[in-house]
Structure formats: C-alpha cells, structure tokens
Steps between C-alpha positions, in 0.01 A plus 500: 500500500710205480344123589611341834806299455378131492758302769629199334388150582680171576549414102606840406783524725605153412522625126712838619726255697520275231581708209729703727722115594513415138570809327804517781576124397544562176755821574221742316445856605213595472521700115608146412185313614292832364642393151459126532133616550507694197626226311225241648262801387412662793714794542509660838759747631789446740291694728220255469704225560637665816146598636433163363715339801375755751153397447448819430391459128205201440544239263241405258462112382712619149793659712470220681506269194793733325707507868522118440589485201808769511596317835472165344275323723097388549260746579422293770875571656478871572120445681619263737751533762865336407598320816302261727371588815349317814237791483347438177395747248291751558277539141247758617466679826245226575636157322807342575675132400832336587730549230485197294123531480544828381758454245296156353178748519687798263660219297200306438539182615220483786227707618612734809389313823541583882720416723488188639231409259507125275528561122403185280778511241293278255138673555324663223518824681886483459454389140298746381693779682826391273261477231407898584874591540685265328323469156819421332490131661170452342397131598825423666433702825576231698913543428473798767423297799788237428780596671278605822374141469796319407782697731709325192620824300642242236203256500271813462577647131442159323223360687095528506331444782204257480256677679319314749759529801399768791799749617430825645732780537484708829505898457887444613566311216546204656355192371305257696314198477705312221386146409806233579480429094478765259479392092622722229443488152834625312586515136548143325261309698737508782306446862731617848386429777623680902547126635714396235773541232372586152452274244741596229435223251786260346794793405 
C-alpha cells in the first residue's frame, strides 16, 4: 500500500515556485533544466523537474544543491521566497520572520530573531553565529555587520569597525540606536569619521 502523500510546507513550495520563476527566466523548458542537472551531476528527468514545480516530487538537500547550481544561483535563493512582503516569511508552520531577518538568517549574517525583537550587531552571539556560517571570514567576521552599521554602501567594503560602539538591528532590518560618531578603521591607516569629511592625506 502506498505511504500517505506528505503536504508540502512553507519552504518546499517556495523552492517549487522558485525553480519554476527561474527556469521560465532563463527561457528553459523543462528537458533543458533536466540536462543542466545532468551536467551539475544530478540527473533528473523532465518529468521530475515538472513534478518538481508542482510540489509534487520532494527535493533532497543535493537536488537542492544541483537545482542551484544548473539555475545559477545560492542554495539559499530557491528556499526563500523572491519578493518582499509586509507578511513575513513563513519558515515552518510554527516560525515566522519579516523578510530581511529571514534572508540575513539563510545567508548567515545574524542569528534568526523575532519580530520586533533588538539584535546586538557587535555581540558575541552574532560573532560566533558568522563564525558557524560564515567560516570563510575566519577572524574578519566583523565585515558582515558594516554596511547595516554604516548605511554607507561605499564606506562599508574598505572599512573595519572598531568594536566598542552599540547598534542594534530590529527584526525589520532597521537599525536603531546609532552613536552621533562612528570610527572606522580602513586600509592605509585612514580613520572616517560620520561627523566629518575623511582625512585623505596630502595628494
């Protein structure tokens, strides 16, 4: 006797949506996508890739893995959902976030956190979840919190942060509680400064 069909969750139809939006963005049928999975090494059938979108078919973590590949993006990109919405995600039947929360969750750069809840951007539970999911940065884990910090996207590459200012970032993303003078440390012993033009030496 056949198993009872397990209903998909919140995650797996945001996968089925999203491989169905960028297969179609790409102009792919779907024997097309079933041999750009072949060639990432997973080889499913155009009928998999169809049941696949229906939700129909469940993805294991190396479909998953293999999907991104052939549809050259992040795994993280087919699990969450691609537009924003003043509803939030929903990540189990139980859990929910806004949006940005959720995406800097999947992505690493800060631990999941409620809504309306304070998250210290400089705390040691934020550094040590990078550390966890961002091992690549080894002892710079700091560089993810500097554009949230700065609101400077140009500022943010070069600089690091000297660590003893206090900014939290609300489950919204927005951030609150920014001292009037923020220092940065940025390559060439170059110091900038919120309240005032940077110091660019003699040339």
């Amino acid at each position: 006797m056949a198993g009872k069909e397990i209903e998909a969750g919140p995650t797996a139809t945001n996968v089925a949506a999203n491989v169905r939006r960028l297969r179609n963005s790409r102009g792919w049928n779907y024997v097309q996508l079933s041999d750009a999975m072949g060639d990432a090494g997973r080889p499913i059938t155009p009928l998999a890739v169809r049941r696949v979108e229906e939700t129909k078919r469940r993805v294991d973590v190396d479909d998953l893995v293999a999907l991104a590949i052939a549809l050259g993006v992040s795994p993280p990109a087919l699990l969450m959902p691609s537009e924003s919405t003043g509803d939030g995600v929903e990540l189990t039947p139980s859990r929910s976030a806004s949006t940005q929360a959720a995406w800097r969750w999947a992505t690493g750069e800060q631990p999941l956190i409620e809504p309306g809840q304070l998250l210290y951007q400089l705390s040691s539970e934020v550094a040590e979840f990078r550390r966890q999911n961002r091992p690549y940065e080894g002892s710079r884990v700091d560089e993810a919190t500097r554009t949230l910090i700065t609101g400077n996207d140009q500022l943010a590459p070069a600089a690091a942060m000297r660590a003893e200012i206090t900014v939290y970032v609300t489950s919204d993303g927005e951030v609150v509680g920014r001292p009037p003078r923020v220092s940065y440390f940025a390559a060439g012993d170059l110091f900038v400064d919120e309240d005032q033009e940077p110091d660019r030496g003699d040339d």
